[in-house]
C-alpha positions as a Markdown table, in Angstrom:
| # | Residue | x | y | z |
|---|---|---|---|---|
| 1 | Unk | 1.9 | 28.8 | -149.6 |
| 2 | Unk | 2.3 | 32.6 | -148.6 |
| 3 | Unk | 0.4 | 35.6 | -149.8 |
| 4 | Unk | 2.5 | 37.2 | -152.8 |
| 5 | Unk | 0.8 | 41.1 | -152.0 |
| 6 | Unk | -2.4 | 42.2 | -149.7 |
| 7 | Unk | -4.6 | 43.5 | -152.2 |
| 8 | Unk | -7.2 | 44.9 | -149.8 |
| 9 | Unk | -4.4 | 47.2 | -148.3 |
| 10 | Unk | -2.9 | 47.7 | -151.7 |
| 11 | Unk | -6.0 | 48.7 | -153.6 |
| 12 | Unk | -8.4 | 49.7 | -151.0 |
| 13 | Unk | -10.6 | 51.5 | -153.3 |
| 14 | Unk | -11.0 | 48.7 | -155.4 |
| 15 | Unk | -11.2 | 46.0 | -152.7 |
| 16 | Unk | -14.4 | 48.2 | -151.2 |
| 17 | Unk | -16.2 | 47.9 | -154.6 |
| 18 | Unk | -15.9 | 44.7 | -155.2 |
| 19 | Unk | -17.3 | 43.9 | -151.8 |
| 20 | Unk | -19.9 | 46.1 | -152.2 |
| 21 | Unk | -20.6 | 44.3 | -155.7 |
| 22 | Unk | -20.7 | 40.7 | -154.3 |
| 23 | Unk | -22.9 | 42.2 | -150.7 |
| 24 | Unk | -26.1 | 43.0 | -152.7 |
| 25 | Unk | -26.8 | 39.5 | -153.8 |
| 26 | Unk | -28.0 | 39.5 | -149.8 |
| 27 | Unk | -30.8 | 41.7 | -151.8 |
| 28 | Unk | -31.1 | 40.1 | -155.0 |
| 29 | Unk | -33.7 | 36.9 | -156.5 |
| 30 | Unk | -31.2 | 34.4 | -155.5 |
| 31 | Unk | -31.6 | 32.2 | -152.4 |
| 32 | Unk | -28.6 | 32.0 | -150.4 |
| 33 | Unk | -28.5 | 28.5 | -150.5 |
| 34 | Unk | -28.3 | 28.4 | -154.4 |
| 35 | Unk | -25.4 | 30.9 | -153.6 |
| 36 | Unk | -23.4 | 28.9 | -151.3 |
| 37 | Unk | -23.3 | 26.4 | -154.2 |
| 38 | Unk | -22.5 | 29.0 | -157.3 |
| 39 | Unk | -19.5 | 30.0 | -155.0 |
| 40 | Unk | -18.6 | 27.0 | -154.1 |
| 41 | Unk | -18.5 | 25.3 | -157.5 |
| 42 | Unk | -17.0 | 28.5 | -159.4 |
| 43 | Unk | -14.1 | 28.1 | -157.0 |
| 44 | Unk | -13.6 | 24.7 | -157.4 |
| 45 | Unk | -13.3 | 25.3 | -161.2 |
| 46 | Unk | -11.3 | 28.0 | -160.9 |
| 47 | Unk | -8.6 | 26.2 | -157.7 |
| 48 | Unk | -9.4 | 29.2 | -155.6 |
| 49 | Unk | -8.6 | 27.2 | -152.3 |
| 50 | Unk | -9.2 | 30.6 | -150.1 |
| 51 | Unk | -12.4 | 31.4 | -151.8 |
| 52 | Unk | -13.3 | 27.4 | -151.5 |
| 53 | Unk | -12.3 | 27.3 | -148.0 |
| 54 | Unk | -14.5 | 30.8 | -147.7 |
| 55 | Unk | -17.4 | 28.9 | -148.8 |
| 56 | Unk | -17.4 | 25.8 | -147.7 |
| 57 | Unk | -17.9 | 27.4 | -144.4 |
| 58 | Unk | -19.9 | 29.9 | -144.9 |
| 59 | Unk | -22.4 | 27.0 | -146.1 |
| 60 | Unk | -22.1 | 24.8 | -143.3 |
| 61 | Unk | -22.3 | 28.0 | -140.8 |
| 62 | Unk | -25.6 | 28.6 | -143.0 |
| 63 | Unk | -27.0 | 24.5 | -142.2 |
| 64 | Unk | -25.7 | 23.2 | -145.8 |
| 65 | Unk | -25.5 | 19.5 | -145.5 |
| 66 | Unk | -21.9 | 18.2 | -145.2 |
| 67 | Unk | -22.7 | 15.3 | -148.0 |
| 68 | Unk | -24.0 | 17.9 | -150.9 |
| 69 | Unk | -20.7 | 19.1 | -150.3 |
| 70 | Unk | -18.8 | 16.6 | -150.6 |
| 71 | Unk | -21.1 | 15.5 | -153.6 |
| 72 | Unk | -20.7 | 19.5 | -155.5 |
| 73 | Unk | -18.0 | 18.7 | -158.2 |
| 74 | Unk | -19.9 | 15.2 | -159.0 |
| 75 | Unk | -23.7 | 17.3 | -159.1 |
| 76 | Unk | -24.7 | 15.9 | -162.4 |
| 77 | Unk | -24.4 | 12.4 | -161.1 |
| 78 | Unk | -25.4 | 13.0 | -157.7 |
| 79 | Unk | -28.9 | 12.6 | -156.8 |
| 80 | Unk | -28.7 | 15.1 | -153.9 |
| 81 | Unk | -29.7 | 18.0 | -156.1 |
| 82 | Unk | -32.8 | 19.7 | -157.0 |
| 83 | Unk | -33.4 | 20.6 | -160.9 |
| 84 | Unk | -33.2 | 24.8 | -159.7 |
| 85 | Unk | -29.8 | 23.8 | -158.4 |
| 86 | Unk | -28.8 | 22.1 | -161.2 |
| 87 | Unk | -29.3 | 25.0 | -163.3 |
| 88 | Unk | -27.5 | 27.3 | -161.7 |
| 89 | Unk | -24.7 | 24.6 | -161.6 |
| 90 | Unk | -24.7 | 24.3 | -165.3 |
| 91 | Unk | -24.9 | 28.6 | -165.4 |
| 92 | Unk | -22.3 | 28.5 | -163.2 |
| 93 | Unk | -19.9 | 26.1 | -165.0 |
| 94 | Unk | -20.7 | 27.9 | -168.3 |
| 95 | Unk | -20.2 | 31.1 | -167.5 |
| 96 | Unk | -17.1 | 30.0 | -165.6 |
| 97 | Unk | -15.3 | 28.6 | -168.8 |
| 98 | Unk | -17.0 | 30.6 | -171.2 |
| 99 | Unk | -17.1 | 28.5 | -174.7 |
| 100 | Unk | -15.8 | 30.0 | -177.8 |
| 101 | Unk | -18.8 | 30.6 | -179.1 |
| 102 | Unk | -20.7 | 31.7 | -176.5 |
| 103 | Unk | -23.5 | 30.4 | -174.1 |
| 104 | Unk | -25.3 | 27.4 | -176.2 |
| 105 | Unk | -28.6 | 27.8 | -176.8 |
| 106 | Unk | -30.1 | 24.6 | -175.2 |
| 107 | Unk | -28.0 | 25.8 | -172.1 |
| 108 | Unk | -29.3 | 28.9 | -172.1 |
| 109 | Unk | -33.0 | 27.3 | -172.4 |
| 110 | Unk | -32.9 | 24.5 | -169.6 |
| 111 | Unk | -31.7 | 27.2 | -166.7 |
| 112 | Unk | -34.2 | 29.4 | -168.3 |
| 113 | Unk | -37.1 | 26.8 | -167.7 |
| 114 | Unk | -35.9 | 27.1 | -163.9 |
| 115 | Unk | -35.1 | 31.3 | -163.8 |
| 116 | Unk | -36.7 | 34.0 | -164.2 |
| 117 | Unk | -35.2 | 36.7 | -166.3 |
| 118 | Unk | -34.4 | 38.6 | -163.4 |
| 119 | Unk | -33.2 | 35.6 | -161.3 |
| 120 | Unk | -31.1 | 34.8 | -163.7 |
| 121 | Unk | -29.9 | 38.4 | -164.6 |
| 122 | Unk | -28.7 | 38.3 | -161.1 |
| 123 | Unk | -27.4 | 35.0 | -160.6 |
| 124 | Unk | -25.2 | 36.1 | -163.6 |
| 125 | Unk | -23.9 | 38.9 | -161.6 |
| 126 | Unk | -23.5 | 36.5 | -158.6 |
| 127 | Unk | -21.1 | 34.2 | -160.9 |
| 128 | Unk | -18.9 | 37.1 | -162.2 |
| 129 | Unk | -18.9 | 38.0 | -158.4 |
| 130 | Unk | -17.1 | 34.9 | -157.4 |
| 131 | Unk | -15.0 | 34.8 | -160.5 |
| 132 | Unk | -13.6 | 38.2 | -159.4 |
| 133 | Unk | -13.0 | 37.2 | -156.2 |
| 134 | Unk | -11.1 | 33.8 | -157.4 |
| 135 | Unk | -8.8 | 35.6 | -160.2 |
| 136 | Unk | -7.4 | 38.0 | -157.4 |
| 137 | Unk | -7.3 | 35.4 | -154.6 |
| 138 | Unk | -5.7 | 33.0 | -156.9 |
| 139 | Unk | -3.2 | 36.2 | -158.5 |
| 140 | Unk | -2.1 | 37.0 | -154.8 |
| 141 | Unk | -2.0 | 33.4 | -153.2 |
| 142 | Unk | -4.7 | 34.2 | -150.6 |
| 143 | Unk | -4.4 | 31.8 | -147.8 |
| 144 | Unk | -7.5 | 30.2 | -147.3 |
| 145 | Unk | -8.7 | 29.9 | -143.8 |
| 146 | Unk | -6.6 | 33.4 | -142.9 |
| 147 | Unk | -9.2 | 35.7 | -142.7 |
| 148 | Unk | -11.6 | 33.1 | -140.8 |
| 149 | Unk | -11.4 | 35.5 | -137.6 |
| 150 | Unk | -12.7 | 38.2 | -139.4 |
| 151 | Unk | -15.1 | 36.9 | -141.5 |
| 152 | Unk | -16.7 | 34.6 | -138.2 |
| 153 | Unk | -15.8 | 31.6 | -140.0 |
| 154 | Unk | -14.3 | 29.5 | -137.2 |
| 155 | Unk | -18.3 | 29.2 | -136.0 |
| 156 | Unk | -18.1 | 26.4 | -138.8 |
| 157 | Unk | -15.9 | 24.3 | -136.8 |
| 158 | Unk | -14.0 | 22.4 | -139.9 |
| 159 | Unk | -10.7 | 24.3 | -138.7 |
């Protein structure tokens, strides 16, 4: 697969905005772990393999267990999650392939029983972060693993 255009060189300005936008869920409700598995599932939805690849290692860097993982894109089944994670895995998904008619109420209720308002104001944000990200990574044909030097990624060791 190669890259079709650099959109960080082609639209610097834009690139620098977005970045900034995903950067402050380092200061929002969210704990990163719950993070690592929004961006992780998002992109698995969406077949961003450089934002998947991203992620994945960012998680294990950040002491995620190797078996949650593997066990992500079966979480309803798999007994590995906690019910706070389940929520924002359901928020995720939802918000991901939005519905014709919206957010479902009952949805909306069980990852409120979990949230906070303003948890889940910005774990909302957090998912159209990562949804941002996949659309132009998977526009462009990102590579995944290319930017692994710059981003500190190879500390992982999954290369």
């Amino acid at each position: 697969m190669a890259q079709r255009i650099n959109y960080m060189q082609q639209s610097p300005e834009f690139f620098k905005k977005l970045l900034e936008f995903s950067n402050t869920e380092q200061t929002g409700a969210i704990e990163e772990s719950i993070l690592h598995l929004v961006h992780i599932r998002a992109s698995q939805i969406n077949g961003c393999g450089f934002c998947l690849d991203m992620h994945i290692k960012q998680a294990k860097i950040h002491g995620e267990r190797e078996l949650r993982l593997y066990h992500l894109s079966i979480w309803r089944e798999s007994t590995l999650f906690e019910p706070r994670e389940r929520a924002a895995l359901a928020w995720t998904e939802i918000l991901t392939k939005l519905p014709e008619h919206g957010v479902p109420d009952d949805v909306y209720h069980r990852v409120r029983e979990q949230f906070s308002e303003k948890e889940l104001s910005d774990l909302t944000f957090s998912i159209m972060a990562i949804n941002a990200w996949n659309r132009v990574n998977v526009a462009f044909r990102t590579v995944p693993g290319s930017a692994d030097t710059a981003f500190g990624l190879t500390k992982a060791g999954l290369n």
